[in-house]
N, C-alpha and C positions, 0 to 999 in steps of 0.2 A: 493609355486611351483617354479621350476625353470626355466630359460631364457629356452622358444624353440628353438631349432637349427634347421634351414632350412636342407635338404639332400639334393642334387641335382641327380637326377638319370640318371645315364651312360649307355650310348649303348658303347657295346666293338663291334667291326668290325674286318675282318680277315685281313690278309696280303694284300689278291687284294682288300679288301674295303680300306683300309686305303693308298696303293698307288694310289685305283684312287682320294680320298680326295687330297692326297700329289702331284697331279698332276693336281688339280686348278679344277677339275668336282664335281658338288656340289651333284650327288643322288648317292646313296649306295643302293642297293638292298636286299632285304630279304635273298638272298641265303647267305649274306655276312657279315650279324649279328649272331654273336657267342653269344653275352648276352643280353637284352634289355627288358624296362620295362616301360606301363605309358598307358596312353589315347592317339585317335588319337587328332591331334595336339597339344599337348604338347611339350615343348620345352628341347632337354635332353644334355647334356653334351657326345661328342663323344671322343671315344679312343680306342686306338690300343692295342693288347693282351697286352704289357707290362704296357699298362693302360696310355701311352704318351699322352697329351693334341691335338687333332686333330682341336677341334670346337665344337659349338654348331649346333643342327639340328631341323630342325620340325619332328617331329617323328606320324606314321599312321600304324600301324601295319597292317593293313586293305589293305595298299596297295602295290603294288610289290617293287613301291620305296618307301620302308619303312622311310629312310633319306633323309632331303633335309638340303645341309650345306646353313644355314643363313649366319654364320661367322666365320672365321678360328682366330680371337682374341679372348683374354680369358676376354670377357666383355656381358654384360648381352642384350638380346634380348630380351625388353621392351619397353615402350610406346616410351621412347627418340629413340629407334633404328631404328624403323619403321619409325616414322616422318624424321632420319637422313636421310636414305633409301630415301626417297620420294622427299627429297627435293634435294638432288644430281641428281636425274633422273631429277626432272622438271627443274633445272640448265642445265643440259647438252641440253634438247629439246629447251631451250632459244637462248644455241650457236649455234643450226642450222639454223635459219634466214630462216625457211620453210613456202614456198610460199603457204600457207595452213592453216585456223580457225577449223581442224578436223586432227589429230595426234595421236599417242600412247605417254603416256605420262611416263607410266614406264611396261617395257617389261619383269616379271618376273624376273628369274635367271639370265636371261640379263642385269638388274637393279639388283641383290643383294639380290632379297624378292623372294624368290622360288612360285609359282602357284600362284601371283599375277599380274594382267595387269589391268594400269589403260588406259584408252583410250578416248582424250578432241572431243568434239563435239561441238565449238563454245561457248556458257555458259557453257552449261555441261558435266556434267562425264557420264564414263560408267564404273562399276567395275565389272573384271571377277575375283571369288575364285576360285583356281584348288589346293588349298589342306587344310586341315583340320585345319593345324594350323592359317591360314590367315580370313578362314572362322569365327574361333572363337572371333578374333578380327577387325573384319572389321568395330567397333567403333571406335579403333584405327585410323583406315584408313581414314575414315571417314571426324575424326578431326584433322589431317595431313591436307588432301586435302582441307577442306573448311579454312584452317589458309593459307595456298602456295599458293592455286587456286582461290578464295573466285566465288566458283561456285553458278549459280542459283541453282543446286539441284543435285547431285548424284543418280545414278540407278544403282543397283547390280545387271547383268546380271547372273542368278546361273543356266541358264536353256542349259547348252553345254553339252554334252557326257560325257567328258573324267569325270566329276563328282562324276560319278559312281565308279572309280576307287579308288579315296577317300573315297569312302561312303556319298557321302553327295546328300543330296536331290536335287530337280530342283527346281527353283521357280525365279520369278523376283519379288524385291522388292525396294521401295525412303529408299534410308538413311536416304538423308537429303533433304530441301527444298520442290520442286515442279518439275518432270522433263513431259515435255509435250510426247505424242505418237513419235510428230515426229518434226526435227526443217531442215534448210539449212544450206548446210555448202558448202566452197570454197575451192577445189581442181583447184591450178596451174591455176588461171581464170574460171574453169569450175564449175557451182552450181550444187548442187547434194541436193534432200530433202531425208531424212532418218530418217528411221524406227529404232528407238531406243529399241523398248522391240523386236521388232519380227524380225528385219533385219537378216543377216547371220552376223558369229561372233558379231559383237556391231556391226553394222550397215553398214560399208563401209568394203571393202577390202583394208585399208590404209596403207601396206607394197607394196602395186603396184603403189603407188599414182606416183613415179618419173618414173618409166616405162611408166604409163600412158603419163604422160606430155614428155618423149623424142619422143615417138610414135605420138603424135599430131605433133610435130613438122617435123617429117619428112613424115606426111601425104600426100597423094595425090592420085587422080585418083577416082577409086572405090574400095574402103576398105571394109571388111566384117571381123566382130568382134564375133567369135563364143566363145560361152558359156560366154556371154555378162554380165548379173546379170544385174547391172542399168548402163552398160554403160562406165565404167570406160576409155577403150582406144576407143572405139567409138565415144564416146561425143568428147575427148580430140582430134580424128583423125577429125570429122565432119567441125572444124572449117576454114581447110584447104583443104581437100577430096570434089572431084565432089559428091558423093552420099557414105552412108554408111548405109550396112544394119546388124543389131544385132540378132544376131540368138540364143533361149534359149530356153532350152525345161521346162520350167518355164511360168507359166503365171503370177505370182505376180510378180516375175523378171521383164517381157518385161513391166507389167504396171507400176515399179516402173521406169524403163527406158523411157517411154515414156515420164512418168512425166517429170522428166530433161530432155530430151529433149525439154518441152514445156518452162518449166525454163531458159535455155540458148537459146529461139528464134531461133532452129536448124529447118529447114525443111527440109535439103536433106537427114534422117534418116528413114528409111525403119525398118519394127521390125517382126519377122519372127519365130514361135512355129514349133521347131522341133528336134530332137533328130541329136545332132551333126556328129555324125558315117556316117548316113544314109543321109543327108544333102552334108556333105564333098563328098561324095562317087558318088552321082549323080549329082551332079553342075561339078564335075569332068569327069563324061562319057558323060557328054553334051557337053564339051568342050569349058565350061565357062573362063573368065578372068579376073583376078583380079591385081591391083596395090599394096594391100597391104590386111593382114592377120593376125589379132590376136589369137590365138589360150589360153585361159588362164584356162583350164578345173579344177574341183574340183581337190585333193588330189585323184586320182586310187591307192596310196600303201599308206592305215590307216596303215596298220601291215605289218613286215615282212611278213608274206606269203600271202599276196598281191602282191608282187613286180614281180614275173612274168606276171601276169597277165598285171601289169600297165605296164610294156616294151612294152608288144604288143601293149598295148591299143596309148600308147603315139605314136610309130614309124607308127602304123597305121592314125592316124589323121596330123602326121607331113608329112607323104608321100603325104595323100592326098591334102593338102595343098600347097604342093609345087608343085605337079603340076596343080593346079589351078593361078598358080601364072605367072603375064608377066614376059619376058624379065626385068631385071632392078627392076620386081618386090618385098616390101621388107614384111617380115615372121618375127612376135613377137611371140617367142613360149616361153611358159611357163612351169613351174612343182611345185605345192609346197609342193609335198609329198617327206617328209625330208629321207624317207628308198630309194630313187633315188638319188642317187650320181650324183655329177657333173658331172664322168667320165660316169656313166651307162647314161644321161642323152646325154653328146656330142656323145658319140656312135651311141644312139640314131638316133642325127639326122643326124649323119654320113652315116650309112643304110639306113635312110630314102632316102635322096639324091643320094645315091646309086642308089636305086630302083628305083627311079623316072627320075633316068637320064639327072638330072642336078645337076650343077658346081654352089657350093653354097658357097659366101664368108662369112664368119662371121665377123660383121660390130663392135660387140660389145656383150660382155659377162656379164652380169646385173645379180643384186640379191633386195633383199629389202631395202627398206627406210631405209635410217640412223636414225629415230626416230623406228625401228626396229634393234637395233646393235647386231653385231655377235661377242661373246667373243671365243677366239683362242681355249680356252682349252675347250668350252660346244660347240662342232659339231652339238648339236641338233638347237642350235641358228643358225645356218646360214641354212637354208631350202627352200628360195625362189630360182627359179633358171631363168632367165629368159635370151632370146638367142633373137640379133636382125639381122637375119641373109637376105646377098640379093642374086637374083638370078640372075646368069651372062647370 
């Protein structure tokens, strides 16, 4: 018989897929494959109609972004390339020198590896797969991370939405090791215990970790941290703030909040079940006053045609806010739904203050953790937006 000869199979892309390749963005869209052939996550050779070498991709027929470019070299996306992948990300989280034992440790496209996020938790990992080819080898992954990280145990978080969109199931399962329900970890001096399989995202919201910690620092008075989750800028405001109360229309929320609060020996923390609209809106016609206001609500625009709805929703909660707020008083507003633009977002609270009738400086214009980096050419990577603005 004769030697077998590998084939490697080509996706051909159109003109605009292959300029947005040629212009450093790693997903190509279904509408914008001409030829293409394989399983979902499979790994294919990309090219431009005249068949030009572009990159390799993770290829999901299944889903809208059918391509995700791993690598624009002409070299093979294999066991060495992922561990390369891995171990560049957990170098770079080294030179941040973060005041923090709970970090993202490689942030998808952000990092290199398209729908992969690894995320550290003290001993352990947390891994999320959001695309089918990562999915397939997350033994790879696995044994990258326990050779770089040498973790007590790995947990593959599989149970988020966007999943779906891959085709791939829900389900949480150990890699490797032992990983417990739930461990502590230290954000910027403040402890937090966290829910590893059931928490939101992997367990913290740890791209607001340095918003949190500037916010504590310039804490005072009476603070009230609405759509609070466990705490994050409450806890961080508490150790400086006369009283702070955390408002969440969540009860596993305020209990996991209470907990760290019992954690970090806080007592001037107040915890409060109510739907934040309805909250803002009558603390407000009572003619309440407040020192300081975080505002850090879910994602209101999942999808394009969400986004009006979420303009309202945001300029309504930033009104009310502000005028709930003293003289001098200082406003942490947030957004991290990526289809709100910086500009629709400063507009935002531009109207808001409008309406409200106060003269609002903007102290400081904030986005996520640098263990969450934003590469220039993937706009989807920069999506946190956070605004520290005071009231004159």
């Amino acid at each position: 018989m004769g030697k077998r000869v590998y084939c490697e199979r080509t996706a051909v892309v159109s003109r605009r897929g292959a300029s947005r390749v040629r212009s450093g963005h790693p997903w190509v869209y279904r509408s914008d494959i001409l030829e293409a052939a394989g399983e979902p996550g499979d790994i294919v050779r990309v090219a431009d109609r005249r068949g030009r070498f572009l990159g390799r991709a993770f290829y999901n027929p299944r889903s809208e972004i059918s391509l995700r470019i791993a690598t624009r070299s002409d070299v093979p996306v294999d066991e060495g390339w992922f561990y390369s992948r891995i171990a560049r990300a957990a170098a770079y989280r080294d030179s941040l020198s973060m005041d923090a034992d709970a970090y993202r440790l490689l942030h998808a496209e952000a990092d290199g590896v398209p729908g992969l996020v690894v995320d550290r938790y003290g001993p352990y990992l947390v891994v999320q797969a959001g695309s089918a080819a990562v999915e397939r080898r997350l033994e790879w992954v696995a044994k990258a991370l326990q050779k770089l990280c040498a973790p007590e145990g790995i947990l593959a978080r599989g149970d988020f939405a966007a999943r779906r969109l891959e085709g791939l199931p829900r389900r949480v399962e150990v890699l490797s090791g032992a990983v417990p329900d739930s461990v502590t970890v230290r954000q910027s001096g403040v402890l937090f215990r966290v829910s590893l399989r059931k928490g939101q995202k992997t367990g913290l919201f740890l791209d607001q970790r340095e918003n949190h910690r500037v916010a504590g620092s310039l804490a005072r008075g009476r603070m009230l941290d609405v759509f609070s989750y466990a705490g994050g800028f409450g806890l961080h405001a508490a150790r400086r703030a006369d009283s702070v109360e955390l408002v969440d229309s969540s009860e596993p929320a305020l209990r996991a909040a209470r907990e760290n609060a019992r954690l970090n020996g806080l007592e001037n923390v107040s915890f409060t079940r109510a739907n934040a609209f309805d909250l803002l809106r009558e603390r407000a016609a009572a003619g309440e006053g407040y020192d300081m206001i975080a505002l850090d609500p879910p994602a209101f625009a999942r999808e394009r045609r969400d986004l009006d709805a979420a303009l309202r929703a945001y300029k309504e909660i930033n009104l009310r806010a502000m005028k709930l707020l003293r003289s001098g008083g200082l406003l942490f507003s947030c957004s991290c739904s990526y289809h709100v633009r910086e500009w629709d977002f400063k507009q935002i609270l531009r109207d808001a203050a409008a309406d409200a009738g106060r003269r609002v400086r903007l102290r400081e214009w904030r986005g996520q953790a640098p263990d969450h980096p934003e590469i220039l050419t993937i706009p989807e990577t920069r999506y946190l937006k956070c605004a520290a603005l005071e009231i004159l």
